[in-house]
N, C-alpha and C positions, 0 to 999 in steps of 0.2 A: 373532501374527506374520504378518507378511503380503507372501511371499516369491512374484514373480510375480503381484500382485495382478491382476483382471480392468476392471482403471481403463486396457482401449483404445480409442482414439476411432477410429473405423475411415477414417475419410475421411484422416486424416494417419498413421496408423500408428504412433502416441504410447504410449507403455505407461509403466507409471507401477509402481515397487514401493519394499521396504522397504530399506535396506539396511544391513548388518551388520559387515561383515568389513572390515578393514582397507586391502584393495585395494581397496574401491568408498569407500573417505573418502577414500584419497590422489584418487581421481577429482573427487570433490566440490571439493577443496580447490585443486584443476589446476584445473576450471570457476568456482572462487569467483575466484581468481587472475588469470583472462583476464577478468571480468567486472572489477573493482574493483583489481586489483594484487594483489601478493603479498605486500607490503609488512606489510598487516595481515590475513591470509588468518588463517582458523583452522586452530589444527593438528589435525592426524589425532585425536593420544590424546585431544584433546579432542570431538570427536564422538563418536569411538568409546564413549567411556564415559558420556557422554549419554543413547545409545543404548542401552547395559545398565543402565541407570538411570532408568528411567522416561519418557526422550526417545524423541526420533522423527525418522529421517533416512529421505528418500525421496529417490528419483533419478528423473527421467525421461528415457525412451531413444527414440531414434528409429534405427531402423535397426544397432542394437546399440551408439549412441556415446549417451552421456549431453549432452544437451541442458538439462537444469535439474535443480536439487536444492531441496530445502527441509528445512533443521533448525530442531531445537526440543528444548526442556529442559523441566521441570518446575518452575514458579513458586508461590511463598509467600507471602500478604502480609499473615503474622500469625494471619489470620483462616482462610481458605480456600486451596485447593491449584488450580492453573492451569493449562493446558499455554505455557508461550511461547515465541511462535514467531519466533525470532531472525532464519530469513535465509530469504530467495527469490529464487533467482539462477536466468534463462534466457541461454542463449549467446544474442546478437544476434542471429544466423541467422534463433532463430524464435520473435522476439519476435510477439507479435501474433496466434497462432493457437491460444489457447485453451488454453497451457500450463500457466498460469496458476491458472488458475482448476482445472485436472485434478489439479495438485499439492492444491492446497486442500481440494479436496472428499478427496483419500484421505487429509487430513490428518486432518480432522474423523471419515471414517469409523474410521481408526484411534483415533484422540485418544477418539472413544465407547468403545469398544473396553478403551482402558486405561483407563477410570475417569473421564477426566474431560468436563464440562459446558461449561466454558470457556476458551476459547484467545483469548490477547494477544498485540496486535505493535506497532510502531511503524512509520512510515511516511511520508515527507515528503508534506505534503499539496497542494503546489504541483507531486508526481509525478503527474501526472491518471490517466495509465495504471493507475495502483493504487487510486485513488481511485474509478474507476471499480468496479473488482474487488471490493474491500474492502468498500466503502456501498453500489452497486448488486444487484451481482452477488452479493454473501456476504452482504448483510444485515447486517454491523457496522456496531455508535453507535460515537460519539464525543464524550466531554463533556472532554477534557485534551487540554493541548495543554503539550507541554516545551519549552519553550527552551534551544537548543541544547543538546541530548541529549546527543549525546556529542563538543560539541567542535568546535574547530575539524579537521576530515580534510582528507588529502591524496590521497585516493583519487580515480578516472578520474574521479566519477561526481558526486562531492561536496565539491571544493574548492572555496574562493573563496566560501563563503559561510556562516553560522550553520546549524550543522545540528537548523534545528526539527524537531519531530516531532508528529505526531497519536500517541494512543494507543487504539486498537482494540479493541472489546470484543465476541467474535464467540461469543454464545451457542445452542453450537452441538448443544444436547440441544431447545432450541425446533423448530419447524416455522415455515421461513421463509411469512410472512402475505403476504397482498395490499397491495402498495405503489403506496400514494397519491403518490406523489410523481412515480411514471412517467406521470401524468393531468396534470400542472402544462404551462402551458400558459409556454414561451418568453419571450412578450413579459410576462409575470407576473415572470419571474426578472430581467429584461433591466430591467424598469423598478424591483424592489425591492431590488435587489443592493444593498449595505450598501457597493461597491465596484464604481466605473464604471473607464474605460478611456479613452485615446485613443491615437492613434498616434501617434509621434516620427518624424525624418525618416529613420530608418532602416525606417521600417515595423512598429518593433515595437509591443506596447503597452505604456504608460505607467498604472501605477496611482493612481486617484481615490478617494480616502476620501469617503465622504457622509454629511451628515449628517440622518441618515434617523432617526423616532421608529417604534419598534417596537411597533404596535399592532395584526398579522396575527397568523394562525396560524400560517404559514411565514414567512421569511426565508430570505435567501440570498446567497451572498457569491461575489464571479465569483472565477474561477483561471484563468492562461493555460492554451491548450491545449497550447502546446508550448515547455512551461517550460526543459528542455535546451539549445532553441535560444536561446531569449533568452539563455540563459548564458552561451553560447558568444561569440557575437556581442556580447552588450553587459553585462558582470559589473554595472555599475552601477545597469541595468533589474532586470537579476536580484534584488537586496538593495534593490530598493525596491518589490520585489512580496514579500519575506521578509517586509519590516519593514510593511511593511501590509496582510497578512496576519494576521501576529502580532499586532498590533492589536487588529484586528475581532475574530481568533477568542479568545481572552485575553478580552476585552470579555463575549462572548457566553456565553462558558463559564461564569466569573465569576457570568452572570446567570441563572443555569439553563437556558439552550439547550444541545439536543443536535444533532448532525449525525444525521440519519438518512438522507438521500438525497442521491442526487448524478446529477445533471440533464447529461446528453451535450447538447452543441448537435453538430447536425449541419450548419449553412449553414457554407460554406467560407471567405466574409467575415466570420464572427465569432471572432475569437478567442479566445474564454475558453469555458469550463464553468464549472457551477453548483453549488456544494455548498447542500444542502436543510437547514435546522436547524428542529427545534420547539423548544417551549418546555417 
């Protein structure tokens, strides 16, 4: 049980615990609701009993107001028993400053805790901000990829387009290893990407399928970096980076590629990241 856990970042003032009681889910469900609508928020009895069931709800606070939460249930897939980790929600406020990833890690310390070794999620992989997190930062593969998971949504965040999903496999009883992938050199990725770019006269990018023969040991597939905005601005960019995406990774998965890294570009003229696959 992990009531006031000691997961504080001291430079932001962030604290991060477990929580239980039925006034801190209606909070959860308040912050799911601002974040995606309320339309399809989860209800209360349902966390709550999650949570005495093997799940795992955490809140993090800042300055005593809940700023992010992250739930999760207990998965079966026949074979083996899972932790899945259903939803990660930060207020906008304060996106960006390592909430993220603080949820994460008291997830996993907990998730040890209860028993288990691995924790699942799903995640649109065209959300670079998570992809980031997820393959960089956590250390999860990736060999599946669903199409349209669950559907067409009408929620803030995910309307207007097929809601594909990666699915995440973050084994989290390992000791995260030295990653080859943060050694790969830019113009490596920029030249083998499986998927080039140009800009339209709005400025955005327009996606390029190539047809590239795969005879590396890495591979890579570009993703904009600021896939929200294409959305916003041009729904029709947006669903043509969905649909060729879903392509290449479909293709690749298919052939025994995994995702294991995921390459930040930092120059301000490029617009995409790198997702890293072996084979």
């Amino acid at each position: 049980m992990l009531n006031k856990m000691n997961h504080s970042d001291v430079t932001n003032g962030i604290t991060i615990r477990s929580l239980h009681s039925i006034e801190e889910m209606d909070e959860v469900r308040l912050l799911e609701s601002k974040i995606w609508g309320m339309e399809d928020s989860i209800p209360t009895h349902q966390t709550i009993t999650a949570a005495k069931n093997g799940g795992l709800v955490l809140g993090a606070y800042f300055e005593g107001k809940m700023i992010g939460f992250q739930y999760s249930f207990p998965g079966f897939d026949g074979q083996s028993i899972y932790l899945c980790s259903h939803m990660l929600g930060i207020d906008q406020e304060y996106r960006n400053k390592g909430v993220g990833k603080l949820l994460k890690i008291a997830q996993q310390e907990e998730a040890l805790k209860l028993g288990y070794d691995l924790i699942t999620w799903t995640y649109d992989p065209l959300e670079t901000a998570n992809g980031y997190l997820n393959i960089s930062k956590l250390g999860g593969v990736c060999s599946t990829y669903i199409e349209n998971c669950y559907g067409e949504m009408e929620d803030l965040l995910n309307s207007g387009i097929p809601s594909d999903r990666f699915l995440v496999e973050w084994h989290i009883a390992k000791e995260k290893e030295h990653n080859p992938f943060e050694e790969i050199e830019l113009s490596e990725a920029i030249n083998r990407s499986l998927i080039g770019w140009e800009e339209n006269n709005e400025g955005l990018p327009i996606p390029i399928i190539k047809n590239s023969i795969l005879k590396n040991e890495f591979t890579y597939v570009a993703v904009p970096k600021d896939f929200r905005t294409i959305r916003e601005v041009n729904i029709d960019v947006a669903r043509e980076w969905r649909m060729s995406t879903r392509e290449i990774f479909k293709k690749l998965f298919q052939s025994g590629w995994q995702v294991n890294g995921f390459l930040k570009n930092k120059q301000s003229d490029l617009p995409v990241h790198f997702y890293v696959l072996k084979k």
